[in-house]
C-alpha positions as CSV (number, residue, x, y, z in Angstrom):
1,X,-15.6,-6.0,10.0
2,X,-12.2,-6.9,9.6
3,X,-10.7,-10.0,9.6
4,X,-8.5,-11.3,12.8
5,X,-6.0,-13.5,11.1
6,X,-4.7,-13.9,8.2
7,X,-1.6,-16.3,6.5
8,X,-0.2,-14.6,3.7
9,X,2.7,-15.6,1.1
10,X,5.2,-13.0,0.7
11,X,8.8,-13.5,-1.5
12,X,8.4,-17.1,-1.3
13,X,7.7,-17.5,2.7
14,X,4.2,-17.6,4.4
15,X,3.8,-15.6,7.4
16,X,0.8,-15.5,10.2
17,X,-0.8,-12.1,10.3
18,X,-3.0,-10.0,13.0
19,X,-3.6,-6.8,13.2
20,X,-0.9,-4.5,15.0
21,X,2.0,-7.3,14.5
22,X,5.2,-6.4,13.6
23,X,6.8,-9.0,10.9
24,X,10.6,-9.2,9.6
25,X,10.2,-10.1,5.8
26,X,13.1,-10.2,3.3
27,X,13.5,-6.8,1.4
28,X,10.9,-5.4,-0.4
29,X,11.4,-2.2,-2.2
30,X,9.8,1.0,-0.9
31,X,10.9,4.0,2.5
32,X,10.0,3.6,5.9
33,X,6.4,5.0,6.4
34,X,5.3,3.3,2.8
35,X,2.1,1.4,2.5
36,X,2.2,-2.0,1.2
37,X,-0.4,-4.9,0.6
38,X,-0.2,-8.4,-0.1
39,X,-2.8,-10.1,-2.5
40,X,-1.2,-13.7,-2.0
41,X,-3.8,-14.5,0.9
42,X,-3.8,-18.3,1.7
43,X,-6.1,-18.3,4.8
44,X,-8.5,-16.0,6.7
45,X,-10.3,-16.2,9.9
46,X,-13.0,-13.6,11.1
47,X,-14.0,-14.7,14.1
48,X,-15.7,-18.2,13.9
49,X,-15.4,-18.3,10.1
50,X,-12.4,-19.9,8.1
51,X,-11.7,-19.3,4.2
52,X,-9.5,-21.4,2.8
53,X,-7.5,-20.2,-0.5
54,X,-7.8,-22.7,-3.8
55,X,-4.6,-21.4,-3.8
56,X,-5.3,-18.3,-2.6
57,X,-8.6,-16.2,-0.9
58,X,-10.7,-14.2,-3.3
59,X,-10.5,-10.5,-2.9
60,X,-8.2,-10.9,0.5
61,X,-6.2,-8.6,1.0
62,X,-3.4,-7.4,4.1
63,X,-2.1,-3.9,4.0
64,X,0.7,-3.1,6.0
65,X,3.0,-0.1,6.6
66,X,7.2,-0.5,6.5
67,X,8.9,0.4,9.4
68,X,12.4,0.3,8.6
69,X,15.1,-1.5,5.8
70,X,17.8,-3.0,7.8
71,X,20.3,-5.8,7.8
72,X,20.3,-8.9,10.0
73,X,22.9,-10.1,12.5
74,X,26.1,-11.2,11.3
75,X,26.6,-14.9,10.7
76,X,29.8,-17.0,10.2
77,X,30.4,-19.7,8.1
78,X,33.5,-21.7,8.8
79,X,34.4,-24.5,6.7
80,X,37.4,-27.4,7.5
81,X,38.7,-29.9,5.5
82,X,40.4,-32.2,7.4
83,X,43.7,-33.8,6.7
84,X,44.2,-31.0,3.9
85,X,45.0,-27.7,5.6
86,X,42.3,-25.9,4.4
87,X,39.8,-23.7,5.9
88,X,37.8,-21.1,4.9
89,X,35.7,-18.7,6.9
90,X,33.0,-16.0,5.8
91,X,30.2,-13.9,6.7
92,X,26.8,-13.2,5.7
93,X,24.6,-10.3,6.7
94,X,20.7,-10.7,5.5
95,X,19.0,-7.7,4.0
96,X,15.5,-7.3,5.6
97,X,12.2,-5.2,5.7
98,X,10.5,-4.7,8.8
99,X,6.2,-4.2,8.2
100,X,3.4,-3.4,10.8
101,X,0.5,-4.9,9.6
102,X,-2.4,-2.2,9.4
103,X,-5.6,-4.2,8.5
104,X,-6.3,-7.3,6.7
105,X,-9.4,-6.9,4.0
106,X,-11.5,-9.9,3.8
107,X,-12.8,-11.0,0.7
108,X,-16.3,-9.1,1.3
109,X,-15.1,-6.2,1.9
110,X,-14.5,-3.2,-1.2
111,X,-12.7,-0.5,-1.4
112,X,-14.4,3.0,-0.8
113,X,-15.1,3.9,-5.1
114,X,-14.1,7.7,-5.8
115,X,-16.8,9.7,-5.9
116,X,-18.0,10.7,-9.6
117,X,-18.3,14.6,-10.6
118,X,-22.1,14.6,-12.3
119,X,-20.8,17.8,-13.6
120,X,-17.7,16.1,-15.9
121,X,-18.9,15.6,-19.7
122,X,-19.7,12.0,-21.1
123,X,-16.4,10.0,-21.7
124,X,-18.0,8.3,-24.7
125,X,-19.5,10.4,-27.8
126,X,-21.6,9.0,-30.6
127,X,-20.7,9.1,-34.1
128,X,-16.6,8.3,-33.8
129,X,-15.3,5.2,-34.3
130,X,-12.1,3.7,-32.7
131,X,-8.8,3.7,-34.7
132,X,-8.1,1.0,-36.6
133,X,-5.0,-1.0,-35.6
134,X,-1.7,-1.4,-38.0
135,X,-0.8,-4.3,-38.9
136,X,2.9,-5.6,-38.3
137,X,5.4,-4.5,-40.6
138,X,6.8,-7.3,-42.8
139,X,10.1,-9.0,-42.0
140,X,11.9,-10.0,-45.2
141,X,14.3,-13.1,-45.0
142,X,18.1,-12.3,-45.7
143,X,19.2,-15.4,-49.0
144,X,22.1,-17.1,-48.1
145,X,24.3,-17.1,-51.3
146,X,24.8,-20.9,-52.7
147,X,27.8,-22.7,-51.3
148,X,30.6,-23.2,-53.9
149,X,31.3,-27.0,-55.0
């Protein structure tokens, strides 16, 4: 069963997750319609049972899809220094990713394994023996001629 709440870190900043909730994080790479998941799991609840991370939850995981890249509102910073007539004034627009989370794994739960082909030959065979390694190649030191007196 999967878990109802979840905190999860995420580009520095820890955010409260349930399943279905739409979260604005800064920008993570990827397209709208992208799946991403979060390892960084710090707490999980599943219905009257709490897991607390020593940093972080064992095998926790929240998935989530990106909905869109956008760019925040517009803030302005005005600065005045009195008595000098000077003022400057600027703007800032902050990049952002929009998720929906999709599920949050708890630490119990394991990813469906691929089915194996019976049919596929044996990966390993008897009788070879791995390569050896090479050793580094040597580095010789460039002399320094002798200072003149």
């Amino acid at each position: 069963m999967p878990a109802s709440l979840a905190i999860f870190e995420a580009s520095g900043h820890q955010f409260r997750a349930t399943p279905g909730a739409k979260i604005q994080l800064e920008k993570l790479p990827g397209e709208p319609g992208e799946k991403v998941s979060f390892n960084e799991v710090l707490l999980l609840v599943e219905k009257e049972e709490t897991q607390i991370g020593q940093p972080f939850v064992e095998g926790a995981r929240v998935e989530a899809k990106i909905l869109k890249q956008d760019r925040d509102a517009k803030i302005t910073i005005w600065k005045r220094i009195p008595k000098k007539r000077n003022s400057s004034k600027r703007g800032h627009r902050q990049f952002y990713t929009e998720i929906e989370v999709t599920k949050i794994v708890s630490a119990g739960e394991k990813k469906a394994a691929p089915a194996k082909d019976s049919s596929a030959p044996a990966a390993k065979e008897e009788g070879k023996k791995p390569a050896a390694k090479k050793a580094p190649a040597k580095t010789t030191a460039v002399k320094k001629p002798a200072a003149k007196k």
